[in-house]
N, C-alpha and C positions, 0 to 999 in steps of 0.2 A: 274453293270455299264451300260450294255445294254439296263435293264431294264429302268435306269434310264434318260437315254439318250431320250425313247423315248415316251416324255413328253411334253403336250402344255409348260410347264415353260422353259423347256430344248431349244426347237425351237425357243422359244421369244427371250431367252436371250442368243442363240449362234447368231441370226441374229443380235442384237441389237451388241455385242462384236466385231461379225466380222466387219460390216459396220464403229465403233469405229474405232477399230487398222487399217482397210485399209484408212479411212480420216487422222488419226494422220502420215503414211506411208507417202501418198503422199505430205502429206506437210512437211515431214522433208525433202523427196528427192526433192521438191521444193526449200524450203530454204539453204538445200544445191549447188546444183548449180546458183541459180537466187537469193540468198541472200542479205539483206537490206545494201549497201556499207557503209564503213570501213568511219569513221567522219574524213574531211579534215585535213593535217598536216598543220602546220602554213604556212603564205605565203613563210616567207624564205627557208624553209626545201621543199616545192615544187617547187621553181624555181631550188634550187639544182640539186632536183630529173629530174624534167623537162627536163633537161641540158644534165644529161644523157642518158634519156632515149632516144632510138631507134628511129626515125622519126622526134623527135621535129621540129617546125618550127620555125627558126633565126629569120626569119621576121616577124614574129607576135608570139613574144615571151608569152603571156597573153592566147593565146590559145591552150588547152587542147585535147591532142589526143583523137576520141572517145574511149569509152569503151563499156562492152557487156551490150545494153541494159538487162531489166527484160523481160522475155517471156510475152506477151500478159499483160501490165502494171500491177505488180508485186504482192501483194498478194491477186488479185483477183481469181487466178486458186484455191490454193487449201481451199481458202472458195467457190468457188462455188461447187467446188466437194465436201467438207464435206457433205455442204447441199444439193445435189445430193444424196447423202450415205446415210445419216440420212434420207429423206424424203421416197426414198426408204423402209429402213429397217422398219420404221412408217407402209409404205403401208403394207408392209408382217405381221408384227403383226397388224393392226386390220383388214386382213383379216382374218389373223388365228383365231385370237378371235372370229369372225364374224360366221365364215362359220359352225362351231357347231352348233352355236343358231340359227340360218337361219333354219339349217336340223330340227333341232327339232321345231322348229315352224311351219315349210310347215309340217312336220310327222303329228303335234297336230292337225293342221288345217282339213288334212285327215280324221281323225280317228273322227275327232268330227262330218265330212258327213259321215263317213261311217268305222263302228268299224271293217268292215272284210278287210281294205286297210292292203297293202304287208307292213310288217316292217322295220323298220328302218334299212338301211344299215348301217353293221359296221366297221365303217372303222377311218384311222386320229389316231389322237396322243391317249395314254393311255387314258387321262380323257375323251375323246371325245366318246370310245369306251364305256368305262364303262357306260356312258349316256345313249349311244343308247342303250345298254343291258337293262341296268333297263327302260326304256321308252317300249322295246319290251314285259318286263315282265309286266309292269302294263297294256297295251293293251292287254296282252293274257288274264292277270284276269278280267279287265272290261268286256271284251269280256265274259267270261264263266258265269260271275256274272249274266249278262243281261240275257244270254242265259238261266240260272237256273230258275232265274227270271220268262221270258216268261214261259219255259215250265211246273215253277210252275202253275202260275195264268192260264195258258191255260188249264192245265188238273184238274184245281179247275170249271172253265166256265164249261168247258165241261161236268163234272161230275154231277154239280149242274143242268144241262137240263133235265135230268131224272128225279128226285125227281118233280123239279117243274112241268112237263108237267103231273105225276101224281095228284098231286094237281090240276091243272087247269080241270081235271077230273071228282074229288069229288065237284068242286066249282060248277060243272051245276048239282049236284044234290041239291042245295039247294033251298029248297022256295021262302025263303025270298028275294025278289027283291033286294031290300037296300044292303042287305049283300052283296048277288050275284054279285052285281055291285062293291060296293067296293074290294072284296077279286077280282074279277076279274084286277082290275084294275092294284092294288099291285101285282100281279103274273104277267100282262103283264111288269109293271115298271123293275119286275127284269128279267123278260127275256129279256127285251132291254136293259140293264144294260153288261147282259153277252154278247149279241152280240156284244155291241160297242166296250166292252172288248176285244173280241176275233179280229174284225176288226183291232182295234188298237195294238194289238199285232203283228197281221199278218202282218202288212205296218212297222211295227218297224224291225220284221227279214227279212223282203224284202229286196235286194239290186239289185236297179232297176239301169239300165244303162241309162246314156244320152242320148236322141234322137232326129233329128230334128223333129220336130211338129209343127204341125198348130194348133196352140192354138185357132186361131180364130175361125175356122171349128168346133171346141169341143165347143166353147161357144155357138153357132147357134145350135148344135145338142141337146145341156141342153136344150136352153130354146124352143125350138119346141119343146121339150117331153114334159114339162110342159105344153106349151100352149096346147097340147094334152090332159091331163090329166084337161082341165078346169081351169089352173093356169093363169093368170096375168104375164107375164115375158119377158122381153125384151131386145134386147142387140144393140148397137152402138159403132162407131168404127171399125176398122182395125190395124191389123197388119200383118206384115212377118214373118212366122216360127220361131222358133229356138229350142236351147238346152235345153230339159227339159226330166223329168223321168215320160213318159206320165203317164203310172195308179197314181203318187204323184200327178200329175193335176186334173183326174178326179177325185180322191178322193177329192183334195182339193175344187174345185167348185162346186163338186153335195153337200157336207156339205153346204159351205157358202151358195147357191141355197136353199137348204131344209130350212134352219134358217129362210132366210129372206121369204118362203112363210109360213113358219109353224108360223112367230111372226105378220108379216105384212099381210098377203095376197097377196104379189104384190113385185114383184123385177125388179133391170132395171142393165144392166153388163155393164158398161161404159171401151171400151179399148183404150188405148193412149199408141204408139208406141215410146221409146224415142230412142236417139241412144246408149246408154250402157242399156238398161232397158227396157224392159215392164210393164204396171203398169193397174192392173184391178181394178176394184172399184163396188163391189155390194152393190148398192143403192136399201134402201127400207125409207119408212114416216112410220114404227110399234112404237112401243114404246120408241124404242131405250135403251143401257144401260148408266147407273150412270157412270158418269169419273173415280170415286174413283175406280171400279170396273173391271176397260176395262184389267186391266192386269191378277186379279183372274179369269175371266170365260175363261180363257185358262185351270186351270188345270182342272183334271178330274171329270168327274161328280159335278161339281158346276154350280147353277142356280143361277139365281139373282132371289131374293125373288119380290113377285112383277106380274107383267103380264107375265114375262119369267118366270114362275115356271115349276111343274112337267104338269099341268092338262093341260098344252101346247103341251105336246106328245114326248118331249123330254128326253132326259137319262143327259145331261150336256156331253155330247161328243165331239159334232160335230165340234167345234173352237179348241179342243185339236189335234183332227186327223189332221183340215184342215191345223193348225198352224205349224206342224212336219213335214207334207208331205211338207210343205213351206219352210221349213229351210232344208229339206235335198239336196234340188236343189241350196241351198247356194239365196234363194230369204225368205221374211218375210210375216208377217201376220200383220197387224195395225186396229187399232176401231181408229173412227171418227164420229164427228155429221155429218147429213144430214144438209144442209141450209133448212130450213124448220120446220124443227124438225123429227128424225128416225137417221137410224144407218147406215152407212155404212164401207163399211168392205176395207181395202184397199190391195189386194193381189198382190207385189211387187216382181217381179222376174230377176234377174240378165241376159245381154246378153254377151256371153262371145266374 
C-alpha cells in the first residue's frame, strides 16, 4: 500500500480528489447557510403571514421585512473557489508531470557536453526514480563504451608507429626515385592519419573547464605565427573575453587556420562581437567546397575528391577535430561560400 502510494499516478490523482471534495465541501456549506430562497407563497397566504409576523408595518402594509441577504451576491463564492481549487491542483500536476522531464532533459543535455558530468539525482515519485536509475545506467555504459573505444583505437595508433617508422627505413634504401617517392609518401599519409587519430582521441577524453579568455589575443597570436612562417593571414575585429575551454579554441582555430592556408594560400579571421554570441568567420578565395558536401567533410578522414585531395597534405581531419572542439563549448562549426568565390568557415560560439 506504501509502495503504492508512492507513485506519480497516486500524487496526481490524490491532488486532483482532494481539491474535488474540498470545492464540492464548500459549496454544500455555502448553500447551506446562504441558499437559493424558498418560491413566494401566493399574495393571500403572505399578507397572513405578514400580519403575524414580528415587526410588520400597519402603515405600509405591502412592505416586506428585510431578510439575510446572500454573502457577497450568492453563488458567486463557491464557484470562484471551485475554480481556485481546480486551477490550483492543475498547477501541482503539470508541475509534477513537468519537473521529471525537465531533470532528464538538463541531465541529457549535460552529458551530451560532457559524458563525465555527476548523475542524475534520485529522487521524486517511484516512476521518476526508476528514470533517473536507468538514465544513470545508460550514461555509465556510454561512458565505458567510448572509453574502450579510445583506448582501443589509441593502442592500435600507437602500435602501428613502430612497424611503420621501420618501413619508412627500408624505403631510403631504395633506388628507384619514382618508387622512393611514392612508397614515401603513402607511409607519411598514414603516419598523419595516426596522429590526427590519436589528437582526436585525446581532445575527446579531455574534459576541459570553462575559462574566461581572450579569444581575441589568440587570434592575433595565430595569425603572427603564420605571418612568421611566410603565410598570408590576417585578422579584424574585436571582442571581449569570455567562457570558453581555451585548448577546444586553439585546437579549433589552428585546424580552420591550417585548412584555409594548406587549400588557399591566404586566410583572413573576421571577429564580430554579438551580445549573446561571438561569431568568427575564416575567410579564404581557395577552391572552396561543393554544397552537396559541406556536411560530409566533417567526418573522419574524408576529402573532397578534387583540388582538396590527399596531395593537398592533409589526413581529412582537421574540420572533424575543429567541428567537436566547437560543440563541446555548446557553440558550432558552419561552411559557407565566400562572395567572391572560396570557402569560409563560420565558427559560432555561444556567450553565456
Amino acid at each position: 500500500m506504501i509502495r503504492s502510494a508512492d507513485t506519480l499516478f497516486a500524487r496526481l490523482f490524490g491532488g486532483a480528489l482532494l481539491a474535488i471534495l474540498l470545492a464540492h465541501l464548500l459549496a454544500f456549506i455555502w448553500f447551506t447557510h446562504y441558499g437559493f430562497p424558498h418560491p413566494p407563497p401566493p399574495p393571500q397566504m403572505e399578507e397572513r403571514f405578514a400580519l403575524q409576523a414580528p415587526g410588520f408595518d400597519t402603515e405600509h402594509p405591502h412592505k416586506h421585512p428585510p431578510g439575510r441577504p446572500p454573502l457577497f451576491g450568492g453563488p458567486l463564492v463557491p464557484l470562484v473557489f471551485q475554480l481556485i481549487t481546480l486551477v490550483v491542483a492543475a498547477w501541482y500536476g503539470a508541475k509534477a508531470l513537468s519537473r521529471p522531464i525537465r531533470r532528464l532533459g538538463e541531465a541529457a543535455e549535460r552529458i551530451s557536453e560532457n559524458l563525465d558530468s555527476p548523475p542524475l539525482e534520485i529522487t521524486g515519485p517511484r516512476e521518476a526514480r526508476q528514470a533517473a536509475q536507468t538514465f544513470n545506467l545508460m550514461q555509465q555504459r556510454i561512458r565505458e563504451q567510448v572509453q574502450q573505444r579510445g583506448r582501443m583505437l589509441a593502442a592500435m595508433s600507437h602500435d602501428l608507429r613502430t612497424p611503420l617508422s621501420r618501413l619508412k627505413l627500408r624505403v631510403e634504401q631504395i633506388d628507384d626515385s619514382k618508387l622512393h617517392g611514392q612508397m614515401t609518401q603513402d607511409l607519411d599519409d598514414m603516419i598523419g592519419m595516426l596522429d590526427a587519430t590519436l589528437t582526436y582521441l585525446h581532445d575527446q577524453r579531455t574534459s576541459e573547464a570553462l575559462q574566461l579568455f581572450d579569444v581575441q589575443a589568440l587570434i592575433e597570436s595565430l595569425t603572427e605565427n603564420a605571418q612568421d612562417h611566410g603565410h598570408d593571414a590576417h585578422s579584424s575585429g574585436h571582442c571581449r573575453p569570455l567562457m570558453v575551454q581555451p585548448m577546444a579554441v586553439r585546437s579549433c582555430l589552428s585546424n580552420l587556420i591550417d585548412n584555409a592556408l594548406r587549400y588557399a594560400g591566404h586566410t583572413h579571421i573576421e571577429i564580430q562581437d554579438c551580445s549573446n554570441r561571438v561569431q568568427l568567420r575564416v575567410i579564404d578565395h581557395g577552391p572552396g567546397i561543393p554544397a552537396d558536401q559541406r556536411e560530409v567533410v566533417f567526418e573522419p578522414f574524408y576529402r573532397v575528391e578534387g583540388s582538396r585531395n590527399r596531395n593537398s597534405g592533409g589526413v581529412g581531419m582537421g574540420l572533424t577535430i575543429a567541428r567537436d572542439a566547437a560543440r563541446r563549448m555548446g557553440g558550432d562549426l558552419k561552411l559557407e561560400d565566400t562572395p567572391g568565390g572560396g570557402l569560409t568557415v563560420l565558427f559560432d560560439l555561444p556567450r553565456p
